[in-house]
C-alpha positions in Angstrom: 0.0 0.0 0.0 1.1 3.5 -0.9 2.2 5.3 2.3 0.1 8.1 2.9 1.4 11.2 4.2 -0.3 13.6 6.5 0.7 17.4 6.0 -0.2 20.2 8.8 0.7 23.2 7.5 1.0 25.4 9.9 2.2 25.9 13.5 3.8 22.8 15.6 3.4 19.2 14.9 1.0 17.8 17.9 3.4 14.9 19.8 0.3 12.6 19.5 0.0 12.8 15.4 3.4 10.8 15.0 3.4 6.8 14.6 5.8 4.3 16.1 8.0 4.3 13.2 8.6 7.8 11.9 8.0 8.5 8.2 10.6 10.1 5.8 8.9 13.4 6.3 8.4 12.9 10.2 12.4 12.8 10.5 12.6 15.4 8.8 10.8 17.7 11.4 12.7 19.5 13.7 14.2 17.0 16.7 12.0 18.8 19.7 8.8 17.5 18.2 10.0 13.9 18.1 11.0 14.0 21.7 9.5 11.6 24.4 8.7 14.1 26.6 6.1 16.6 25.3 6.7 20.6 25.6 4.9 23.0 28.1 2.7 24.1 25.0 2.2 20.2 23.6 1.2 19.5 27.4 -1.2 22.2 27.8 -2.5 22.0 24.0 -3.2 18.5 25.3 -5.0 19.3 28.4 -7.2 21.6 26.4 -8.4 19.0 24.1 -9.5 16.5 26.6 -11.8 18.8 28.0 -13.1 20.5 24.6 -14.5 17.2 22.5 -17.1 19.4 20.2 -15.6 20.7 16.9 -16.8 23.4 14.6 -14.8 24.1 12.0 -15.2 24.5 7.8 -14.0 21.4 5.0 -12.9 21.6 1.5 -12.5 18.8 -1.0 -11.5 17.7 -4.4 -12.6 14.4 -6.7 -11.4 14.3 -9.7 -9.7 12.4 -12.6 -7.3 15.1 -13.9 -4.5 15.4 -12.2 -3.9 19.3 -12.7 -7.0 19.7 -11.0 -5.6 18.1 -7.6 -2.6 21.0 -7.0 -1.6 20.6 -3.3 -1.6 24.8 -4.1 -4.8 24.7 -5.3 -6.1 23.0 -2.7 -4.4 25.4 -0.3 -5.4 28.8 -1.8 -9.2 27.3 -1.2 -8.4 26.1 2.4 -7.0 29.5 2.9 -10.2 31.1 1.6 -12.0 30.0 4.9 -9.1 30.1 7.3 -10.2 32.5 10.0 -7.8 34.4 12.4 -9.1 32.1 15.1 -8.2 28.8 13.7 -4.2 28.6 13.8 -3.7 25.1 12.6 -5.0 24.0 9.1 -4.5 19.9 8.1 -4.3 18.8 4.4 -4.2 15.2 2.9 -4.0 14.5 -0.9 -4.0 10.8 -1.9 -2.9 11.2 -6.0 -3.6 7.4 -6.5 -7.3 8.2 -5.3 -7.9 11.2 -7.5 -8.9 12.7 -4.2 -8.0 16.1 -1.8 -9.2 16.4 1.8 -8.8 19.4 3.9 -9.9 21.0 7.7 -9.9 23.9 9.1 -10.7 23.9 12.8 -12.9 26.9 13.9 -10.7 26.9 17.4 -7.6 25.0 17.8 -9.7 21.9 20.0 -8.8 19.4 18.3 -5.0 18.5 18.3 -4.8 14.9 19.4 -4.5 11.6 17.6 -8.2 11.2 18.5 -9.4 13.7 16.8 -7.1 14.8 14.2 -8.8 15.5 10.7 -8.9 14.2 8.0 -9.0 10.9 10.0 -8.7 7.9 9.0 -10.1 4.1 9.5 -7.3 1.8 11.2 -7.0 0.2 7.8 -7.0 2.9 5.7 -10.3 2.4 3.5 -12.6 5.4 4.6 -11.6 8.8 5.6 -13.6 11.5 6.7 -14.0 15.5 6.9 -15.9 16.4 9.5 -17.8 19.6 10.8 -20.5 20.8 13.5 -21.6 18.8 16.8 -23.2 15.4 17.2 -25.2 15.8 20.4 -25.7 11.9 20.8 -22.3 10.7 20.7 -22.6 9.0 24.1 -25.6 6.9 22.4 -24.2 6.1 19.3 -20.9 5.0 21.3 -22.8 2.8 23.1 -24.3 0.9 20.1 -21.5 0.6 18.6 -19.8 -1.0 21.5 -22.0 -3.7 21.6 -21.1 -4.4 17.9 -17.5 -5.3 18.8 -16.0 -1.7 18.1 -13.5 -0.5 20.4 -14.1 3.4 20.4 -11.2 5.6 22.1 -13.3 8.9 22.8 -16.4 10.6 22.7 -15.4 12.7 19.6 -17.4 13.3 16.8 -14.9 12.7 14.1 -14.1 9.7 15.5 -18.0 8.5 16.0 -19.1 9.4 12.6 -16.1 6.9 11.1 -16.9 4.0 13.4 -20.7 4.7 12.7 -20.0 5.0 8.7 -17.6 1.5 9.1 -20.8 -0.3 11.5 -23.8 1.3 8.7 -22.2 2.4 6.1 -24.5 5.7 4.4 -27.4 4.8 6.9 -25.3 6.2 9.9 -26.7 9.9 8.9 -30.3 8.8 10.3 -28.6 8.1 13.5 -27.1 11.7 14.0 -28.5 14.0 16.0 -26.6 17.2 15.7 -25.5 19.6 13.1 -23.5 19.0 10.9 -21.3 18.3 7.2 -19.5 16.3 6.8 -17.3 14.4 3.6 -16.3 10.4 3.5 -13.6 8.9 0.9 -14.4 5.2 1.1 -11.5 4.0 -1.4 -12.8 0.4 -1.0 -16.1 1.0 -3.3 -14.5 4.1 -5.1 -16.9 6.5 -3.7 -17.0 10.0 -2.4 -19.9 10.7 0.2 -21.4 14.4 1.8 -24.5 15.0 4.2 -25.2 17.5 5.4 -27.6 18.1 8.7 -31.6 18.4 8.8 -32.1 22.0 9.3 -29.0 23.4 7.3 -26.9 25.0 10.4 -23.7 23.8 8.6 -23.5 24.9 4.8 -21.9 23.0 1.9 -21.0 23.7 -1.4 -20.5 21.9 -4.3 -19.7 22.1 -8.4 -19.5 19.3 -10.7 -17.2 19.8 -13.9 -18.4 17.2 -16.2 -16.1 17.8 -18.9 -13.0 17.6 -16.6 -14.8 15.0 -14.4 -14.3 17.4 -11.4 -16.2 17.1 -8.3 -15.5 20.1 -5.7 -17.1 21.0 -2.3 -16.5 23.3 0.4 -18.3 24.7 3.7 -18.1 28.1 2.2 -18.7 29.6 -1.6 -15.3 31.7 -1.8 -13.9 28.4 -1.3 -15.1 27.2 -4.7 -14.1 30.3 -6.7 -10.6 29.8 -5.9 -10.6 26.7 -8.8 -10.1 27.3 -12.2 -13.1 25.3 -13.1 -15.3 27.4 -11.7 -16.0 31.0 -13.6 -17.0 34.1 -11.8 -20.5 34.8 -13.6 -23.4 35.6 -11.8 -26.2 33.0 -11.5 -29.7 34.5 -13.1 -31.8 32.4 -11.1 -29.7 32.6 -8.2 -30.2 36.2 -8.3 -34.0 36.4 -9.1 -34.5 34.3 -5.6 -32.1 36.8 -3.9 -33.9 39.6 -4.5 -37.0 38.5 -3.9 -36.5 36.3 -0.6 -32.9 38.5 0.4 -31.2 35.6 0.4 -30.2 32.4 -1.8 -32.2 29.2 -1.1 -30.5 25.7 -2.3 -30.2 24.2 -4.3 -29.2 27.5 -5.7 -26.3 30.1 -5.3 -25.5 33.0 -7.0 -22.4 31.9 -9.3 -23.2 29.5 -12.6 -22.9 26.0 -11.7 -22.0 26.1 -8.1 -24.9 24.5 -5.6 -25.6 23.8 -2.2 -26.4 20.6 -0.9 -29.8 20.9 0.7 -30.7 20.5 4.3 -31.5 16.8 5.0 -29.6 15.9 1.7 -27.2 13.4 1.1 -24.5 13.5 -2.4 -22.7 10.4 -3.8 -20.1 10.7 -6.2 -18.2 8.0 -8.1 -16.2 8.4 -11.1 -17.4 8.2 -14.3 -21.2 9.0 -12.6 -23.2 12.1 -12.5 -23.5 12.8 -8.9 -26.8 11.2 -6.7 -28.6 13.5 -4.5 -30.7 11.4 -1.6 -32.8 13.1 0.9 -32.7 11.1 3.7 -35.4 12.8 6.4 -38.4 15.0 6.1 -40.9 15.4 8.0 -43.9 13.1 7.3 -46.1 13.5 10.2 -48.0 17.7 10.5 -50.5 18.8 11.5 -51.8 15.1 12.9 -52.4 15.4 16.4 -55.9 16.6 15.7 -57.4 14.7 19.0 -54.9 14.3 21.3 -55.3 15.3 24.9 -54.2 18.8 25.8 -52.2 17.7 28.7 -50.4 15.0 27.0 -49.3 17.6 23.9 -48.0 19.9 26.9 -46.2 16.8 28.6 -44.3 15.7 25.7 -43.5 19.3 24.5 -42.2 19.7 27.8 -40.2 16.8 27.9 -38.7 17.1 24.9 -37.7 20.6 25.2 -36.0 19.7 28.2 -34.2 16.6 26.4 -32.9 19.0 23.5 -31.9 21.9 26.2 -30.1 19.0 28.5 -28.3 17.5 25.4 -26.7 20.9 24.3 -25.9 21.5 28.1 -24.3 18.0 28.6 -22.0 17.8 24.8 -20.8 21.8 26.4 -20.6 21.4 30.1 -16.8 22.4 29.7 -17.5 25.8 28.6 -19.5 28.5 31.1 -23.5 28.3 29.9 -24.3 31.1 28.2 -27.2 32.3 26.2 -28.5 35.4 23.7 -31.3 36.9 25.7 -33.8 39.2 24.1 -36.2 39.7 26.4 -38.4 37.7 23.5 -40.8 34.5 24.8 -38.3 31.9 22.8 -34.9 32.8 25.0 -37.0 33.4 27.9 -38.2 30.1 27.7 -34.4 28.8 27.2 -32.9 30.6 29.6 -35.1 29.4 32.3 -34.7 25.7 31.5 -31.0 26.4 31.4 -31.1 27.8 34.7 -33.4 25.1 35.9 -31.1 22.1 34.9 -28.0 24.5 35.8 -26.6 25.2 39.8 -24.5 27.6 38.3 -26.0 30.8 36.8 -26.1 31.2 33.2 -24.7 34.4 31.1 -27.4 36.3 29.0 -26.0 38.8 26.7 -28.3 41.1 24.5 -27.8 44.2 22.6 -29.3 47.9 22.6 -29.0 50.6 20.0 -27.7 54.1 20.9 -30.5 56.2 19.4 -29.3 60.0 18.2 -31.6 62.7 17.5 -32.6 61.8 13.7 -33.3 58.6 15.2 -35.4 59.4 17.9 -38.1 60.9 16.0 -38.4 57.2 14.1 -38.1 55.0 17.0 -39.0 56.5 20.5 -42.3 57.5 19.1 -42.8 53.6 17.6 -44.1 51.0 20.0 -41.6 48.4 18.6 -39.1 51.0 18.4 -35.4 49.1 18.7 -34.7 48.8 22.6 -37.9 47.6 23.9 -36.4 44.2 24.4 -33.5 45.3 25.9 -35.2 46.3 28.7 -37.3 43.2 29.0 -34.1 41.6 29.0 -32.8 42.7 32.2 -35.8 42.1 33.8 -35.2 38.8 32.9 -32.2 38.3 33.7 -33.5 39.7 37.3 -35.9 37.4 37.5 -33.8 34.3 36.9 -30.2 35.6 38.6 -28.2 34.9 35.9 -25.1 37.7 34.8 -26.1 40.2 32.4 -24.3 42.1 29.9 -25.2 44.4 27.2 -23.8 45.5 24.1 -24.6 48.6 23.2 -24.3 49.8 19.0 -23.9 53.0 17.9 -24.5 54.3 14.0 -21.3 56.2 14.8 -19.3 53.1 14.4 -18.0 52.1 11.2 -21.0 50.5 9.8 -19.9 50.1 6.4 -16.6 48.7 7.5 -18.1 45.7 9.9 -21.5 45.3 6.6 -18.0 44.9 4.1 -16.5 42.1 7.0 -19.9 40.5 6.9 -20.1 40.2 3.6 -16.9 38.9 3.2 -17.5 36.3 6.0 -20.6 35.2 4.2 -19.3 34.8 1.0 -22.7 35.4 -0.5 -24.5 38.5 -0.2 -27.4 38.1 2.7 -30.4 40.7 2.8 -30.8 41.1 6.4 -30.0 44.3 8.6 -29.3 42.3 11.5 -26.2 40.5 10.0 -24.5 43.1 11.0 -25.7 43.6 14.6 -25.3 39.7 14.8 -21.6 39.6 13.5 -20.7 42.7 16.3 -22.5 40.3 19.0 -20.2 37.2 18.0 -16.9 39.4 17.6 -18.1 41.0 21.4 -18.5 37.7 22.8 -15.6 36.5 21.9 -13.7 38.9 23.5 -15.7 37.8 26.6 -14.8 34.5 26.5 -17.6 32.8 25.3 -17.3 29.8 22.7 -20.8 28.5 22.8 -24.3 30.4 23.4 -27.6 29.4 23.7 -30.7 30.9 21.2 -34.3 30.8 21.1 -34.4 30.7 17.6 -36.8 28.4 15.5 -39.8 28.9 17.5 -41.6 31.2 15.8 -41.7 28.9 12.6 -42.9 26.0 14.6 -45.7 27.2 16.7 -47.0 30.4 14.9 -44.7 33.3 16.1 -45.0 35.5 13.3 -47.8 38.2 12.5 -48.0 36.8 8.8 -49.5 33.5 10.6 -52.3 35.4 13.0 -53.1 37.2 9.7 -53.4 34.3 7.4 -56.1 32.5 10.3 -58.0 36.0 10.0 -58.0 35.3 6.2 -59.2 32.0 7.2 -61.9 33.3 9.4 -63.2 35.8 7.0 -63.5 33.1 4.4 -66.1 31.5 6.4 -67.9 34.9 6.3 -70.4 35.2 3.6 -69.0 37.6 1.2 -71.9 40.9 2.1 -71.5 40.0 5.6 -67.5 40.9 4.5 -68.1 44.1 2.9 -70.3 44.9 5.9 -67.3 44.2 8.8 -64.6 46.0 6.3 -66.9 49.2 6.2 -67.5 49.0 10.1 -63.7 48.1 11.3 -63.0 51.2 13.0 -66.0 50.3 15.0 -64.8 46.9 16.1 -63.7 46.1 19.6 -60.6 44.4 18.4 -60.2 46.9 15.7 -56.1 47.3 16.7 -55.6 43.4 16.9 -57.3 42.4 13.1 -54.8 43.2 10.0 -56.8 45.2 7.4 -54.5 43.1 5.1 -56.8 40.3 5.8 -59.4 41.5 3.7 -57.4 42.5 0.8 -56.2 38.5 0.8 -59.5 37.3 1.6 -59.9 36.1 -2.1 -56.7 33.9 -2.0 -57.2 30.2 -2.3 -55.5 27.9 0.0 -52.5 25.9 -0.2 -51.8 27.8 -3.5 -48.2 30.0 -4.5 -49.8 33.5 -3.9 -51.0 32.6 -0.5 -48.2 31.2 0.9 -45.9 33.6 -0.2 -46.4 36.5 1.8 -42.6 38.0 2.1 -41.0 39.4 -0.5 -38.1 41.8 -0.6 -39.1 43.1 -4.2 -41.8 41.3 -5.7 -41.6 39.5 -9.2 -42.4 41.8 -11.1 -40.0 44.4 -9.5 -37.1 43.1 -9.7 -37.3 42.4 -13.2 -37.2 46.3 -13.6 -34.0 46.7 -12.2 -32.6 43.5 -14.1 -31.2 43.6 -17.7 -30.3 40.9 -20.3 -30.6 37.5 -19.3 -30.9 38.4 -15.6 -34.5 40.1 -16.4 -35.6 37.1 -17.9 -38.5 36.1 -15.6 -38.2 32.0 -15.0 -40.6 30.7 -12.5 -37.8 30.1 -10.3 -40.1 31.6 -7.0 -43.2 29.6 -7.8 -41.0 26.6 -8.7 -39.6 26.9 -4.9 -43.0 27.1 -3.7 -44.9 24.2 -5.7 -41.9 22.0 -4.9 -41.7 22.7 -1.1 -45.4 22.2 -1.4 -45.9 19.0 -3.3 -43.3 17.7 -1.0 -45.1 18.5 2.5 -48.5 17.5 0.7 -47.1 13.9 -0.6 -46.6 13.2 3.1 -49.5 14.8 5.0 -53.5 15.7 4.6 -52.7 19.5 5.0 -55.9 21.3 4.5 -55.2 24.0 6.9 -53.0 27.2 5.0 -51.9 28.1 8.2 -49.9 24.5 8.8 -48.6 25.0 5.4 -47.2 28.4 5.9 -45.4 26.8 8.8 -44.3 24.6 6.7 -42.9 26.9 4.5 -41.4 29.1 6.9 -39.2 26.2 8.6 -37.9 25.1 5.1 -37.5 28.7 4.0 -36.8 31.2 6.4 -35.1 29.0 9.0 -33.2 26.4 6.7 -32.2 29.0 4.0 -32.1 31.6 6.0 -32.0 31.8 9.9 -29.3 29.3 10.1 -27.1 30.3 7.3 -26.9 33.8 8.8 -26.1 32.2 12.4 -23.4 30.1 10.7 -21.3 32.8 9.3 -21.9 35.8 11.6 -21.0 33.6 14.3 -18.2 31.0 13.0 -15.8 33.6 11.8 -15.3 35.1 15.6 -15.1 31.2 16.8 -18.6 31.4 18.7 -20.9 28.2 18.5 -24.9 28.7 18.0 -26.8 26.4 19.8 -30.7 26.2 18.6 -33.1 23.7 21.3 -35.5 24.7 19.7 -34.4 22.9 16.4 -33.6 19.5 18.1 -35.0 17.4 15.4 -36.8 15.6 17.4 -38.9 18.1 19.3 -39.5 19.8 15.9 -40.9 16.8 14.4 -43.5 16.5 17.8 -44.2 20.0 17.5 -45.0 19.9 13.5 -46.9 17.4 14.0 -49.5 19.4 16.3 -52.0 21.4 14.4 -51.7 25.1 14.2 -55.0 25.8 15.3 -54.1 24.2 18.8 -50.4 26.3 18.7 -52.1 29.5 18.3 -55.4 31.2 19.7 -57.4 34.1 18.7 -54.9 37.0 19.0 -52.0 35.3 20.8 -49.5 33.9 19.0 -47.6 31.0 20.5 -50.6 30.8 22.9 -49.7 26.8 23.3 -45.9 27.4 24.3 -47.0 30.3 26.7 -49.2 27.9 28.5 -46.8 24.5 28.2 -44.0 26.6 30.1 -46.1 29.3 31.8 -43.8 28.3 35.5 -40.8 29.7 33.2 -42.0 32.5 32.3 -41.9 35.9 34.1 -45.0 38.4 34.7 -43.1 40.7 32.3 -42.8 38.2 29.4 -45.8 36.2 29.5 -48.4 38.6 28.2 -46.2 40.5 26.3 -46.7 41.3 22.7 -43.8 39.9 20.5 -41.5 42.5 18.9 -39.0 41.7 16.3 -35.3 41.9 16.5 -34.9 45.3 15.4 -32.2 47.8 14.5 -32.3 51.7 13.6 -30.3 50.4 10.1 -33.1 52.0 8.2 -33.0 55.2 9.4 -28.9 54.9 10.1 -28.3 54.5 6.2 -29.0 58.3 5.8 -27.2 59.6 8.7 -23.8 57.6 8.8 -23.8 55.8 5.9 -25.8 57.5 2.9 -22.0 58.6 0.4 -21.0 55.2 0.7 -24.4 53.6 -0.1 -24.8 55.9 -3.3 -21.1 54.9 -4.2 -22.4 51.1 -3.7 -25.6 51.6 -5.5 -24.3 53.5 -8.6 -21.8 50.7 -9.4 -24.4 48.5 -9.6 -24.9 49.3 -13.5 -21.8 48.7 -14.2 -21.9 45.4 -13.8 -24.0 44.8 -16.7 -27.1 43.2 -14.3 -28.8 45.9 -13.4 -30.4 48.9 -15.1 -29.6 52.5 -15.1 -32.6 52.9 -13.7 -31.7 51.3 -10.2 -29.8 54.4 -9.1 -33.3 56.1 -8.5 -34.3 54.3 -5.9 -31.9 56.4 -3.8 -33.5 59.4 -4.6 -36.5 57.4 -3.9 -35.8 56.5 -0.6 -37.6 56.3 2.9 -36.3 54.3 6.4 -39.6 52.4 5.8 -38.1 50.5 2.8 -34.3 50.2 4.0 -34.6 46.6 3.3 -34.7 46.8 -0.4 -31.8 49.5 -0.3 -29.8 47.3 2.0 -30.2 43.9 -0.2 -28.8 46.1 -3.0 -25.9 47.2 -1.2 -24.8 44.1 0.4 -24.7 42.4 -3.6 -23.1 45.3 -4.6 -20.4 44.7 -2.0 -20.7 41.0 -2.4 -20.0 41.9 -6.5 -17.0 44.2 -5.9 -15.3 41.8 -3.1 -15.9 38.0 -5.1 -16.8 39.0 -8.8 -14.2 41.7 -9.6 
């Protein structure tokens, strides 16, 4: 058998890493990493990674048949396109023979010893594997495996996933509970294998050169454009689905030919063979717990909120807990089963805006002007005893500096204001200390957090209204007792079949036929692309379930939109870059799939959103929280973009022709422009940053 050399290619070779007999390129290193006795820094580098098991980090890979395309230089310049200034030690392995190149990049240096070095490899050298995230049932899995005769050294994921993969082969992704994505070279069947988690909280990228029979992936896109295969052109349908949802769902991505694997999506490749995508979970059981028992519904969403909270608690219970607090129901609710399995107290961090004068016309005068849940928060943090800090954002910073950083950490452009409150959060909790947090995010998708969902069950409601009886109430609304609590929007919708494209899509950065005004050439070109995402996200929930409620359908939607495409793609790379984990209980796969499979109608009541999770934990909750209204995450970016930032966004903006994707005619919507619609301005700006830092 061909020796097979591992290279680490930067900093100190880890005493554990060398074998009994040292190779070639082991004697070669200098004598004080051979020696028997391991250094002050080996020993403490050591220490540190028997207490720290999880690993987070980013992966990059090359299949191919030609050997130009597998450049240990190549490889490196795209393993150096994700290499963070937190993650000091990078590891490489190219096996020429195999036509394949494996790389890792640690998000933290965790993960120096033998038992977890990466790539890793089977004891006989068949499989290796590429590995990145957090299996939260490692114990369990260990355990099974055990029993089948496998002697497992440690708890480690790595490790885990390559005993699992040798005991089940591709069946071990049903097992893992976790995020994760991950890459295995099994050499004994020829065969290159990715996965990638349920909800989509680790990315992967991937392009397929058919005429070089190239396969290349990567956690991140600026990854990929560092190969020669891959050309720098803008994606039309890529882009259509960006301006319209802000960000890029997958399959998609905004460069020609590059794709993401999907959440809960499997990829083989073998030579010679067009690559097969599987999707191995999905869930198959909403909306059917039509007649259970109240109590028992609150029982086991109890239980198994406390299983996913414990779970993350237990895989982290080397680091200090910590968690984001808003002030919100959803990290409320978090932090007080936190504190309730905890004896220590947890850390809540949140953030507040400093509001200036032009501000404080727009948001002191609002009632969800931007601090109200900063506020809440301490209360919160009162009420459970935990240690409180705040970060507190000016507009005087340099905005446009940390939106550039963002961008670049992304790789993609991403619509939302909030990126850029989220990547100063990570960077300031890092400085803290803090490796892992805590979130409440996910909730609102799964029990009916939103105000699009109480204003879809008034659409429902009126519908059920002869259509007189309609006109009647519409004329009369100012009258109405609960005139401030019903959406006028209702009745404007109030004609909109169910489970149909137009009623399920209800947010839109531009709408379809907007953006196509700003668009020229082939990018103008109107393809379906939106409606196509719908009908297939739809056939696909209605294949497995007797939906007949809209409301369970826009849930629906919302989890396999705005939380897989979106939620968790924007967690990933605000937080990964400043070496902070993103824990999400409320997207244990487990309790999501009990949770889906209650009916909306029992989730929320009339004018209370999340009326079923306020009563299941109501013991957790504070007076100051539980009837509270819910207010967004919000920012003062709207009103900001004038103030601090408006010569650099007309800069931004009036390249955008120049590109030879937009129109002239996209400049005016800065003459055009009110704080009210900063989020089409801001989409705008963030590709045209995205254009000049990736595409130029």
């Amino acid at each position: 058998m061909v020796e097979l050399v591992v290279q680490r290619l930067e900093g100190d070779w880890p005493l554990a890493t060398l074998s009994a007999k040292p190779t070639l390129r082991e004697r070669e290193r200098p004598l004080a990493t051979l020696s028997a006795k391991p250094t002050l820094r080996e020993r403490e580098r050591n220490l540190f990674c028997s207490r720290y098991p999880a690993l987070m980090g980013s992966i990059v890979g090359i299949f191919t048949a030609t050997d130009k395309h597998l450049d240990r230089n190549l490889l490196l310049r795209m393993r150096n396109a994700i290499t963070y200034s937190g993650s000091d030690h990078s590891y490489l392995e190219i096996t020429p023979e195999d036509g394949v190149g494996l790389a890792h990049v640690p998000l933290i240096s965790r993960d120096l010893t033998a038992d977890s070095y990466q790539p890793m490899w089977n004891s006989n050298h068949t499989s290796v594997v590429v590995f990145s995230g957090t299996i939260l049932n490692c114990r369990e899995i260990r355990d099974e495996l055990e029993t089948l005769g496998f002697n497992v050294q440690s708890n480690r994921d790595t490790e885990i996933l390559l005993k699992g993969y040798e005991a089940w082969g591709t069946e071990v992704v049903y097992k893992l509970n976790g995020t994760f994505a991950f890459a295995i070279w099994d050499r004994s069947v020829g065969r290159l294998w990715l996965a990638r988690d349920r909800f989509g909280e680790q990315p992967l990228y991937y392009f397929f050169d058919e005429v070089h029979s190239t396969f290349i992936f990567a956690s991140e896109l600026k990854a990929i454009l560092e190969h020669p295969v891959v050309s720098k052109a803008v994606d039309p349908q890529g882009l259509q689905s960006y301006l319209v949802f802000g960000y890029v769902p997958s399959p998609l991505s905004l460069v020609k030919g590059v794709k993401k694997l999907q959440p809960a999506h499997s990829l083989i490749i073998e030579a010679g063979k067009t690559p097969q995508l599987h999707c191995y979970w999905q869930l198959k059981q909403v909306a059917t717990l039509q007649s259970a028992p109240e109590a028992e519904i609150r029982d086991n969403l109890r239980s198994r909120f406390e299983l996913a909270v414990k779970r993350r608690l237990d895989r982290n219970s080397h680091f200090s807990p910590a968690a984001l607090l808003s002030g919100g129901l959803d990290s409320t609710l978090v932090v007080g089963m936190m504190s309730k399995l905890l004896k220590e107290p947890v850390h809540t961090f949140s953030t507040a805006f400093e509001i200036g004068s032009v501000d404080a016309e727009i948001w002191n005068t609002n009632p969800n002007q931007c601090n109200s849940d900063a506020d809440v928060a301490k209360a919160v943090s009162a009420h459970f005893g935990t240690k409180h800090s705040q970060l507190i954002i000016s507009g005087r910073q340099d905005l446009i500096g940390t939106l550039r950083r963002c961008v670049r950490n992304f790789g993609e452009p991403h619509g939302s204001q909030i990126n850029v409150t989220m990547i100063l959060l990570a960077e300031w909790l890092k400085e803290q200390g803090i490796a892992v947090v805590m979130t409440g995010d996910g909730s609102d998708a799964i029990f009916g957090g939103e105000p699009r969902h109480l204003l879809d069950m008034q659409i429902s409601l009126l519908q059920k209204l002869p259509k007189w009886l309609r006109n009647l109430a519409y004329a009369n609304r100012n009258k109405w007792p609960v005139k401030d609590n019903f959406n006028p929007t209702a009745f404007r919708r109030v004609d909109l079949a169910p489970l149909t494209v137009e009623r399920l899509s209800t947010w839109f950065t531009y709408g379809k036929g907007e953006f196509n005004q700003l668009l020229q050439g082939e990018y103008a070109t109107d393809t379906g692309v939106i409606d196509s995402i719908y009908q297939e996200l739809l056939k696909s929930l209605l294949s497995n379930n007797h939906i007949t409620s809209n409301q369970d359908a826009l849930l629906y939607m919302d989890l396999k939109l705005d939380i897989e495409e979106s939620n968790r793609i924007k967690t990933y790379k605000t937080s990964t870059p400043a070496g902070l984990e993103s824990l999400t209980p409320f997207l244990d796969y487990q309790f999501v799939e009990y949770a889906m499979s209650i009916p909306f109608s029992r989730k929320v009541g009339w004018q209370k959103d999340k009326q079923l999770l306020r009563e299941t934990f109501s013991d957790l909750l504070p007076k100051v929280v539980e009837k509270r209204k819910k207010y967004g995450w919000r920012s003062p970016f709207g009103s900001w973009l004038k103030d601090y930032l408006w010569q650099d966004v007309c800069g931004l903006i009036q390249t955008l022709p120049e590109t030879g994707i937009f129109t002239p005619e996209v400049c005016n919507l800065i003459q055009d422009y009110q704080p009210a619609n900063s989020r089409q301005l801001w989409s705008l700006l963030t590709f045209a940053i995205w254009h000049q830092e990736f595409m130029e």
